[in-house]
KETORLO-921417 format. One record per residue (C-alpha): x, y, z; residue number from 1. Coordinates in nm, 3 decimals, always signed. Example, Ala and Ser with C-alpha at 12.3 -4.5 7.8 and 13.67 -1.06 7.14 Angstrom:
BEGIN
ATOM        px        py        pz   pos
ATOM    +1.230    -0.450    +0.780     1
ATOM    +1.367    -0.106    +0.714     2
END
This chain:
BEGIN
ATOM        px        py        pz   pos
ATOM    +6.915    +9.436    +7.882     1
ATOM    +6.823    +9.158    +7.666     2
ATOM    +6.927    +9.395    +7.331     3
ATOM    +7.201    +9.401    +7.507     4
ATOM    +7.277    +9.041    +7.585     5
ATOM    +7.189    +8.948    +7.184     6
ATOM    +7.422    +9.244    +7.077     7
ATOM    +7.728    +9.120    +7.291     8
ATOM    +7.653    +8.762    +7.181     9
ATOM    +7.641    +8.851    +6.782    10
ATOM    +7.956    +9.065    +6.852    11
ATOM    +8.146    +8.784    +7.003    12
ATOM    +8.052    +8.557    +6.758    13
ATOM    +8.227    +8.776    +6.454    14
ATOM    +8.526    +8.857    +6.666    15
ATOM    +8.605    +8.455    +6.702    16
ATOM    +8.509    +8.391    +6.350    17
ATOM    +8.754    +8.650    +6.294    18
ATOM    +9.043    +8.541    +6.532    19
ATOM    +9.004    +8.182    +6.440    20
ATOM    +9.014    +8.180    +6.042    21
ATOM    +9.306    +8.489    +6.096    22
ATOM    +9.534    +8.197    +6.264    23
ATOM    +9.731    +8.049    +6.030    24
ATOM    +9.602    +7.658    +5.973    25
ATOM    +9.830    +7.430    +5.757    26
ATOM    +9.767    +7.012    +5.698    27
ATOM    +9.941    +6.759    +5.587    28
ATOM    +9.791    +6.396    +5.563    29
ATOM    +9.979    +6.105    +5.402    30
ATOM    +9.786    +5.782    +5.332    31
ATOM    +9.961    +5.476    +5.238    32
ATOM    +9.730    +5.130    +5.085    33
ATOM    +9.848    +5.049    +4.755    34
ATOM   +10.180    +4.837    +4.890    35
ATOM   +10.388    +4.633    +4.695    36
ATOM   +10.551    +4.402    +4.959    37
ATOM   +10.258    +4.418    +5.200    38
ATOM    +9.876    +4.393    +5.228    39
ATOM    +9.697    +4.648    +5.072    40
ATOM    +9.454    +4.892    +5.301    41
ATOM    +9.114    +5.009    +5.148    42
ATOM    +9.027    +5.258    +5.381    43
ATOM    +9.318    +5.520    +5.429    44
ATOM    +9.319    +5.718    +5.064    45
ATOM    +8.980    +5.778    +5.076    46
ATOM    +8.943    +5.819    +5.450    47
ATOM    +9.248    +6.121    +5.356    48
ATOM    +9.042    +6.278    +5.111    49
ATOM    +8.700    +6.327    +5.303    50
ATOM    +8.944    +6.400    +5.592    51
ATOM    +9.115    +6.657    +5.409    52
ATOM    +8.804    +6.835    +5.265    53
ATOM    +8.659    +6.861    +5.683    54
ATOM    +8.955    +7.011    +5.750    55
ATOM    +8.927    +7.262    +5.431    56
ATOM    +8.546    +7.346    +5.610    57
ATOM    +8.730    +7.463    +5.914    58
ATOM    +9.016    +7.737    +5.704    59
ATOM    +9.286    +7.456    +5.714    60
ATOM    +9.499    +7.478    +5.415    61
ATOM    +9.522    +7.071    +5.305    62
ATOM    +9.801    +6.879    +5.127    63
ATOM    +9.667    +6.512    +5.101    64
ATOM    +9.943    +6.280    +4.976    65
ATOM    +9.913    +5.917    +4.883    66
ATOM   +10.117    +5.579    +4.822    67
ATOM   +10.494    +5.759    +4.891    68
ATOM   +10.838    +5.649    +4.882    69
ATOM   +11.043    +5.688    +5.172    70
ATOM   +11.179    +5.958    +5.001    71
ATOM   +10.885    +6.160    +4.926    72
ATOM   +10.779    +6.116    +5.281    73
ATOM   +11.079    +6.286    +5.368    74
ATOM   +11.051    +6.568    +5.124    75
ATOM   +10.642    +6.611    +5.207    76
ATOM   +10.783    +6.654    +5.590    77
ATOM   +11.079    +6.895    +5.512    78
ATOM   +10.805    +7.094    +5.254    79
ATOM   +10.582    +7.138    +5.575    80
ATOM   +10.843    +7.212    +5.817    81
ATOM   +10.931    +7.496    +5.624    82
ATOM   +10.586    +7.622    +5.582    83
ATOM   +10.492    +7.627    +5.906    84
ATOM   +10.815    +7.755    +6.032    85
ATOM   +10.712    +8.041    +5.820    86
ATOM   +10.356    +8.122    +5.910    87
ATOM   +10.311    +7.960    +6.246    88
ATOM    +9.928    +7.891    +6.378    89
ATOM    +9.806    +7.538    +6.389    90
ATOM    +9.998    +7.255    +6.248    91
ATOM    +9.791    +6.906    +6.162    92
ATOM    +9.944    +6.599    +6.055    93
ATOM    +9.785    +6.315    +6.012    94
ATOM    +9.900    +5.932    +5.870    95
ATOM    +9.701    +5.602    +5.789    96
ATOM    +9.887    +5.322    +5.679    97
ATOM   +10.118    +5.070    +5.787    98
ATOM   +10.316    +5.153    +6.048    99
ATOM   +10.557    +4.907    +6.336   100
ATOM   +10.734    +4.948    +6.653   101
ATOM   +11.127    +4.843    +6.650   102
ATOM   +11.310    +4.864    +6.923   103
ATOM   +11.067    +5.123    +7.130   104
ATOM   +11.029    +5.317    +6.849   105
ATOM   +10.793    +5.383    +6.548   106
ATOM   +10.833    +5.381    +6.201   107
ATOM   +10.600    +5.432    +5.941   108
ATOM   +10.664    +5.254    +5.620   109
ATOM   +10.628    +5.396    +5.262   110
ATOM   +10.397    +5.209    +5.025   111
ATOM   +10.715    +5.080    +4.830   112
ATOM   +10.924    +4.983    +5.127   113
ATOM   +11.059    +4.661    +5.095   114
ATOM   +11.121    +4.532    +5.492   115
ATOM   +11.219    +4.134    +5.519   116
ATOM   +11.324    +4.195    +5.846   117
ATOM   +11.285    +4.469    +6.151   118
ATOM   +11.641    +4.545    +6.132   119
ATOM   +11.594    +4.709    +5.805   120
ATOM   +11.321    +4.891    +5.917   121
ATOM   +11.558    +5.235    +6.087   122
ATOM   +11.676    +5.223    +5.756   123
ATOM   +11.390    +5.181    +5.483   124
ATOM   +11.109    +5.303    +5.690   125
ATOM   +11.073    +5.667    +5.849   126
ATOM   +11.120    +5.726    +6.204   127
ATOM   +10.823    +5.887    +6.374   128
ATOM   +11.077    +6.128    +6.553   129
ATOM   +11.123    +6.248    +6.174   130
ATOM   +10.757    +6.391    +6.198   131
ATOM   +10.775    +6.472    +6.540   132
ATOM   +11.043    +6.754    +6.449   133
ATOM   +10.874    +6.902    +6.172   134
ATOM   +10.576    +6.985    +6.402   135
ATOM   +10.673    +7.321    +6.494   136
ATOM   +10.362    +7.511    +6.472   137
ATOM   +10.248    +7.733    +6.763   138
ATOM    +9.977    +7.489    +6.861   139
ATOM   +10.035    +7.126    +6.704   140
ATOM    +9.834    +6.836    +6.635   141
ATOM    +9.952    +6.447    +6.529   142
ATOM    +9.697    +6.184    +6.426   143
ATOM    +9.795    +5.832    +6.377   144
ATOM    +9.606    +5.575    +6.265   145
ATOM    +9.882    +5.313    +6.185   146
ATOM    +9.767    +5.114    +6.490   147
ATOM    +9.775    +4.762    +6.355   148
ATOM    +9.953    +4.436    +6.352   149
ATOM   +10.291    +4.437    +6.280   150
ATOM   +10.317    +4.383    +5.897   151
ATOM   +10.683    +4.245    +5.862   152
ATOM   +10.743    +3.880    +5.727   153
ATOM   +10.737    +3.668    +6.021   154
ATOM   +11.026    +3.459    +6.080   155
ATOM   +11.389    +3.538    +6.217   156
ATOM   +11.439    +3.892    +6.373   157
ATOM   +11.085    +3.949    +6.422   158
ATOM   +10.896    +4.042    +6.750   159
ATOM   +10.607    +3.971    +6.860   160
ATOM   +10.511    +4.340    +6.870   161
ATOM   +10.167    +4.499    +6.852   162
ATOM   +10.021    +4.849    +6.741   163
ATOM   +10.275    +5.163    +6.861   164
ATOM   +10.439    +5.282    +7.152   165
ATOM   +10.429    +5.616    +7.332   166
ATOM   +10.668    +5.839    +7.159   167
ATOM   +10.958    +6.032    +7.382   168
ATOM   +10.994    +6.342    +7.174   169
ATOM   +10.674    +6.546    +7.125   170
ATOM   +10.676    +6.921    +6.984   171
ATOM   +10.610    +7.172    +7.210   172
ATOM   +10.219    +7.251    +7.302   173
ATOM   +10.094    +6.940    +7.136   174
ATOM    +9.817    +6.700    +7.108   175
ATOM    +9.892    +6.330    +6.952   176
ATOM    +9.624    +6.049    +6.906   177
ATOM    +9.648    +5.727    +6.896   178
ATOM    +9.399    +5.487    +6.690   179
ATOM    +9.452    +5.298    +6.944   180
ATOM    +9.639    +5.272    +7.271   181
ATOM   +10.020    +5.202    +7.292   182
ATOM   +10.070    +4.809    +7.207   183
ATOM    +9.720    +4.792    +7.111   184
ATOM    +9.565    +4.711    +6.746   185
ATOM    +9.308    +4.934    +6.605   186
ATOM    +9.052    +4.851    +6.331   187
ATOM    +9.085    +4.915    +5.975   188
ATOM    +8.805    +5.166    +5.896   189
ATOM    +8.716    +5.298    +6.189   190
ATOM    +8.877    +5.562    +6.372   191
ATOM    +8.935    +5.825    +6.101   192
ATOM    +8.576    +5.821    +5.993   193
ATOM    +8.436    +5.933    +6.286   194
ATOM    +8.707    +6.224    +6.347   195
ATOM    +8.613    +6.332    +6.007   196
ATOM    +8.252    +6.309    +6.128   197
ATOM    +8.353    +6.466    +6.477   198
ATOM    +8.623    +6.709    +6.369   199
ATOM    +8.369    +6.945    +6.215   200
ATOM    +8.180    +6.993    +6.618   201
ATOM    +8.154    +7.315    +6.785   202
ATOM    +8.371    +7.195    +7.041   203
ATOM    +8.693    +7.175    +7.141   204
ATOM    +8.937    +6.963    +6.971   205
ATOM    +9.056    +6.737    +7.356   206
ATOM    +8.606    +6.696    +7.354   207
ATOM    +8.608    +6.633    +7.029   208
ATOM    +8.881    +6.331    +7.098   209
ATOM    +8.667    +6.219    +7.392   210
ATOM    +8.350    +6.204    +7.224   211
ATOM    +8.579    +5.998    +6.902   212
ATOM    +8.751    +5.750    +7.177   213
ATOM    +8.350    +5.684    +7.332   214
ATOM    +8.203    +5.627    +6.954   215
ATOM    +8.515    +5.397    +6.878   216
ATOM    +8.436    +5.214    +7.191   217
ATOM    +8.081    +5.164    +7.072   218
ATOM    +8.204    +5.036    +6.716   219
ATOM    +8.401    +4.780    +6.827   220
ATOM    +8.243    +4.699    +7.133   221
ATOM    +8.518    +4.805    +7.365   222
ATOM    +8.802    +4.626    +7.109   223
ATOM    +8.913    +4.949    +7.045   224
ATOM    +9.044    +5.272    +7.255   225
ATOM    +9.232    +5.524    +7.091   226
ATOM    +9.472    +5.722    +7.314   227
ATOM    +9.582    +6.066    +7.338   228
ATOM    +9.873    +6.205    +7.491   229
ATOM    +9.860    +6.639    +7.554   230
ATOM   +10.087    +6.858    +7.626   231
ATOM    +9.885    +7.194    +7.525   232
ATOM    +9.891    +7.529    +7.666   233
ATOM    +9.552    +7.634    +7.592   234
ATOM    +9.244    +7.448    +7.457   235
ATOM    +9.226    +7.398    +7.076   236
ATOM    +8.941    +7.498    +6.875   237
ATOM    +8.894    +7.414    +6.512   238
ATOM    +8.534    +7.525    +6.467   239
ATOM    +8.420    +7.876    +6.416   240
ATOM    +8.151    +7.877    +6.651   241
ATOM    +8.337    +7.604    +6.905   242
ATOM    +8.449    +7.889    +7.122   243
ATOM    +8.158    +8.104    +7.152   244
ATOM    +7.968    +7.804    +7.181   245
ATOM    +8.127    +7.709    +7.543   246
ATOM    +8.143    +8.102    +7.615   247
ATOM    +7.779    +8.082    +7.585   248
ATOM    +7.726    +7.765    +7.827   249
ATOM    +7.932    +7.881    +8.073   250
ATOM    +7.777    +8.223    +8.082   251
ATOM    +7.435    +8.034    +8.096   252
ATOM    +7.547    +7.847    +8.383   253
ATOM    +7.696    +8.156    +8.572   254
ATOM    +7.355    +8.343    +8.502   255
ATOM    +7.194    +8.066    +8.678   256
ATOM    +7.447    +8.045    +8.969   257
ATOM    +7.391    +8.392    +8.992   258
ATOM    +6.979    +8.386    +9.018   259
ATOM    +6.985    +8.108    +9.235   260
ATOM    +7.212    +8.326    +9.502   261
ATOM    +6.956    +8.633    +9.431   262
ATOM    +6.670    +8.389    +9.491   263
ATOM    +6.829    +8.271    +9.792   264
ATOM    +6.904    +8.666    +9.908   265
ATOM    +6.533    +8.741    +9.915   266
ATOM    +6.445    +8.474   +10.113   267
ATOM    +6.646    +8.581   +10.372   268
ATOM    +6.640    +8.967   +10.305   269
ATOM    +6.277    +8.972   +10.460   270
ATOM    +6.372    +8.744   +10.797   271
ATOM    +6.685    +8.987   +10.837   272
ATOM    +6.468    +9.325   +10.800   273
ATOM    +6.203    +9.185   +11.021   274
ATOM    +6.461    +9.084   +11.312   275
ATOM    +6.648    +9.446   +11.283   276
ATOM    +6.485    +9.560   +11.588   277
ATOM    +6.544    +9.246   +11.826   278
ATOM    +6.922    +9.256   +11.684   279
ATOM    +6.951    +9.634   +11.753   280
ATOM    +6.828    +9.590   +12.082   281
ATOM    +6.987    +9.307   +12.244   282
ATOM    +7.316    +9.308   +12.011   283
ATOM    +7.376    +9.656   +11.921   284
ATOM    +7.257    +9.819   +12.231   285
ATOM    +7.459    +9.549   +12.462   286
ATOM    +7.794    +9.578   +12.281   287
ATOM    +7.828    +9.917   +12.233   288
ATOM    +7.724   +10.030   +12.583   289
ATOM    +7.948    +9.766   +12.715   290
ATOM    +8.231    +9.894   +12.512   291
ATOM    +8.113   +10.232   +12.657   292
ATOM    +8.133   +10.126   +12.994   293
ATOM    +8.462    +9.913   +12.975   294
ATOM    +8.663   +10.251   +12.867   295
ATOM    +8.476   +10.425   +13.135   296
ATOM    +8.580   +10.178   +13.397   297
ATOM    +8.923   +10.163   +13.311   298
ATOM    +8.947   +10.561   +13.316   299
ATOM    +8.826   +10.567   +13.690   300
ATOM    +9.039   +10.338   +13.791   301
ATOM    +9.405   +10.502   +13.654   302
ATOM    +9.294   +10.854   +13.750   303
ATOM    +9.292   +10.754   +14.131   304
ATOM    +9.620   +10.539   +14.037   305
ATOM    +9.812   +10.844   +13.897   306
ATOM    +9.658   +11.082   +14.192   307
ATOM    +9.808   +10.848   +14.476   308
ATOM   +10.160   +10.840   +14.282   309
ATOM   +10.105   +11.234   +14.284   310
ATOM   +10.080   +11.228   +14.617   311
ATOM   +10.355   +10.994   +14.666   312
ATOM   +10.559   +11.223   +14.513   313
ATOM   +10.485   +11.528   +14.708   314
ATOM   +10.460   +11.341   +15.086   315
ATOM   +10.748   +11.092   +15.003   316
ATOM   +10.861   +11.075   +15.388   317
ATOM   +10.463   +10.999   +15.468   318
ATOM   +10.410   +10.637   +15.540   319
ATOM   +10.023   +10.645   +15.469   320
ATOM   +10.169   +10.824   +15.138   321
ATOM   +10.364   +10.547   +15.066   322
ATOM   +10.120   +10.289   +15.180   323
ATOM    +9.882   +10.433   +14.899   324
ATOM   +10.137   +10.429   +14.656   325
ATOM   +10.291   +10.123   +14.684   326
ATOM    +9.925    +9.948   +14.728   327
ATOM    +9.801   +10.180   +14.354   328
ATOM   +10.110   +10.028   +14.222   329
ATOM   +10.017    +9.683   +14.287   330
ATOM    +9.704    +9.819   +14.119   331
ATOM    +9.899    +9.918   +13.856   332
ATOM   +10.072    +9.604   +13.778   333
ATOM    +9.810    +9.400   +13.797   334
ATOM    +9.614    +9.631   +13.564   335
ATOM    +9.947    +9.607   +13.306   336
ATOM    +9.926    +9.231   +13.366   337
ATOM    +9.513    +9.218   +13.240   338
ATOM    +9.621    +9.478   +12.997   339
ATOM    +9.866    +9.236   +12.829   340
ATOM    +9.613    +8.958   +12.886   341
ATOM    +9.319    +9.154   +12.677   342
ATOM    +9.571    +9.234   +12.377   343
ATOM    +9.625    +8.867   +12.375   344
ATOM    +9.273    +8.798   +12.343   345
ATOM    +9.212    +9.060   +12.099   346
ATOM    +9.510    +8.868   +11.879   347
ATOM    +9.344    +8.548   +11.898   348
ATOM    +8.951    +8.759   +11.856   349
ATOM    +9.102    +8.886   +11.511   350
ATOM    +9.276    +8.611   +11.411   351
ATOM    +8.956    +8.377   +11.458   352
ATOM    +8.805    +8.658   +11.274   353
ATOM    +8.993    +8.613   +10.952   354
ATOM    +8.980    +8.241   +10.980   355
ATOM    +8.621    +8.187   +11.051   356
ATOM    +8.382    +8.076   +10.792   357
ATOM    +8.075    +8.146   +10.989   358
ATOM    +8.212    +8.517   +11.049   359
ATOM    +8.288    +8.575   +10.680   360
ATOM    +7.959    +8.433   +10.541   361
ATOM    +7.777    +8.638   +10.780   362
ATOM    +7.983    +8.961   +10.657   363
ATOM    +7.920    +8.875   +10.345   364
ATOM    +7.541    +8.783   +10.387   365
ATOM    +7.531    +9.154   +10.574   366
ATOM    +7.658    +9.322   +10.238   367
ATOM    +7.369    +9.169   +10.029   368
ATOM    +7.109    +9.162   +10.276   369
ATOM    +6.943    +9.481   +10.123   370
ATOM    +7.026    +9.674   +10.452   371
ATOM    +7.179   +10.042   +10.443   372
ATOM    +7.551   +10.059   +10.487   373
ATOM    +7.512   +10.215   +10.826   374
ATOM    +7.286    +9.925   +10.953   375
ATOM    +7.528    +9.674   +10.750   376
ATOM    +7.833    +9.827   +10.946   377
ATOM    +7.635    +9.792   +11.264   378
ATOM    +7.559    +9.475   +11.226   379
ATOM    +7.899    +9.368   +11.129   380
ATOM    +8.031    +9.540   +11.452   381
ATOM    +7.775    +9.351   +11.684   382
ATOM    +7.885    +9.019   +11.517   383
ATOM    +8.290    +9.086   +11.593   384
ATOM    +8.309    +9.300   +11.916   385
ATOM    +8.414    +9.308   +12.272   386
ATOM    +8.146    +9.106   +12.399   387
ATOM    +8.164    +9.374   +12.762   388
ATOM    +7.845    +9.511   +12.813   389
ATOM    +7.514    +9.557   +12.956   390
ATOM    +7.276    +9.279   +12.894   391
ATOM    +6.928    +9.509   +12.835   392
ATOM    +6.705    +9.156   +12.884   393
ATOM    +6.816    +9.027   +13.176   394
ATOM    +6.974    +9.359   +13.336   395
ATOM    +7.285    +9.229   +13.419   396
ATOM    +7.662    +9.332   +13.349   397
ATOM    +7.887    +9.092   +13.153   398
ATOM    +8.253    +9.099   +13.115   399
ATOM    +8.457    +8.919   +12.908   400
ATOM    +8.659    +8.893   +12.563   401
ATOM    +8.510    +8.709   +12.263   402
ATOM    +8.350    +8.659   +11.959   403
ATOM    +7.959    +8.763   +11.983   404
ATOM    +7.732    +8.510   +11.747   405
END
């Protein structure tokens, strides 16, 4: 068994190593610092670059581009679209630079743009929806850390703005994240580190963000959340080993669900086989020979009911003939009457039946109590009968309808 276990393990393994790195896996990260009209950033060309090469660990073919135009933004986006349209699999974008909200909607701005005021900014800076619609991978993935103060000149026509806002359009089965939440400022330096750090963890990639968001939070001692906004199908995994890895765990935890319930079954296996005899006696015996005797009963009393209407029949212009008949066929109804009454009960015994906890556990505990199946049917059948029948302890007769326990 244990060959076995390492076997199927091993096997797994190679088929998700396979399945993964056979998914197609396309990047494209744009970093804009050097800019002419605004403060320079340190951080995002080389936070790109070590990015880029975590992503190359995990089969992702990387474009890193730096310092663009507006144009060149434009033609690095339609260049992607057209890849992925064409191969499909993961799609990762990710942008560090400056970037500013206008109007309830983002723009990130080339390293050349030259923005005096935010109504220029739908025209020299490119609209996040831009990116947004080249994302047409079959899973896709947007990281933005452009989460900072608004860069414009202050002065006329400026507001008052911070970070980004949640976009509106998002590609289908998505994940975007934030370097910060919506009109929040994020930290130059920060964030993309530790997803380069993170990115490259046997988990999966919504973890992954958690365990980023919790180390941000640490950084910048709670300054700092990133968000995330998801919209996927299934959960992403970038890592080779990232799905066998949580295969594994949750097989080790349903292995130890499992010998918990076994331990639990032998504790109780030896109190059940020990008690067979009591239960046999008082339950088994009483039940069935009360179901015994109920059809017994019921057959001596309609054989004397259809002899009288015999009778009746033959000696019609008898009065004690019709005396006898007309008293059996008060019998009669009143027998029809308790008839209709016991089917009633026996709706409401099997109904209770199927909505009784207690009942089903105990069925259940019956089937893994180690007990043969004629002893397990038995003892199911003493739980839910007719509870009519001879009570062998204290001699008496009981009669009734109900649910024995």
């Amino acid at each position: 068994m244990r060959s076995f276990r390492i076997t199927f393990v091993i096997a797994s393994f190679l088929l998700s190593v396979l399945s993964i790195f056979a998914e197609p896996r396309n990047a494209l990260l744009i970093a804009n610092g050097n800019y002419q009209n605004f403060s320079g950033l340190a951080n995002p060309i080389p936070e790109a670059n070590a990015l880029g090469e975590s992503l190359r660990k995990l089969g992702f073919t990387v474009r890193v581009e730096s310092d663009l135009s507006y144009s060149e933004m434009q033609m690095c986006l339609m260049d992607f679209e057209m890849k992925v349209k064409k191969s499909g699999g993961i799609a990762f974008f990710h942008y560090g630079g400056h970037a500013v909200q206008v109007g309830g909607e983002n723009y990130l701005i080339p390293a050349d743009a030259d923005i005096p005021s935010e109504r220029l900014a739908k025209s020299r800076a490119l609209n996040l929806d831009e990116v947004m619609t080249s994302m047409c991978g079959d899973t896709n993935i947007v990281v933005l850390d452009a989460c900072r103060n608004n860069p414009l000149p202050a002065g006329d026509g400026r507001s008052a703005s911070r970070g980004l806002v949640p976009i509106s359009r998002k590609p289908k089965n998505s994940l975007i994240v934030y370097s910060a939440q919506a009109g929040s400022t994020a930290q130059d330096g920060v964030f993309t580190p530790i997803l380069t750090e993170k990115i490259l963890e046997p988990k999966s990639f919504t973890a992954i963000v958690r365990e980023v968001r919790k180390e941000v939070n640490r950084q910048t001692n709670n300054q700092q959340n990133p968000g995330s906004y998801e919209e996927l199908e299934d959960e992403i995994y970038l890592s080779d080993s990232a799905a066998v890895s949580d295969t594994i765990t949750v097989k080790k935890d349903n292995d130890y669900k499992k010998d918990s319930y076994k331990e639990e079954i032998k504790s109780k296996q030896s109190k059940t086989l020990s008690s067979w005899d009591i239960l046999t006696r008082k339950r088994a015996g009483g039940s069935l020979v009360g179901v015994g005797s109920a059809v017994i009963t019921f057959s001596l009393v309609f054989i004397p009911v259809g002899a009288a209407n015999a009778v009746d029949c033959v000696a019609r212009n008898f009065t004690l003939g019709s005396d006898i008949s007309f008293a059996f066929l008060g019998v009669g109804i009143g027998l029809a009457v308790t008839s209709i009454a016991m089917i009633a009960s026996g709706g409401g015994l099997l109904y209770t039946v199927s909505h009784n906890n207690d009942i089903r556990n105990n069925t259940k505990y019956y089937r893994y109590s180690g007990l043969s199946h004629r002893k397990r049917v038995l003892m199911t059948l003493c739980n839910m009968t007719f509870c009519t029948g001879y009570n062998i302890d204290t001699e008496q007769m009981s009669v009734g309808v109900g649910i024995k326990l």
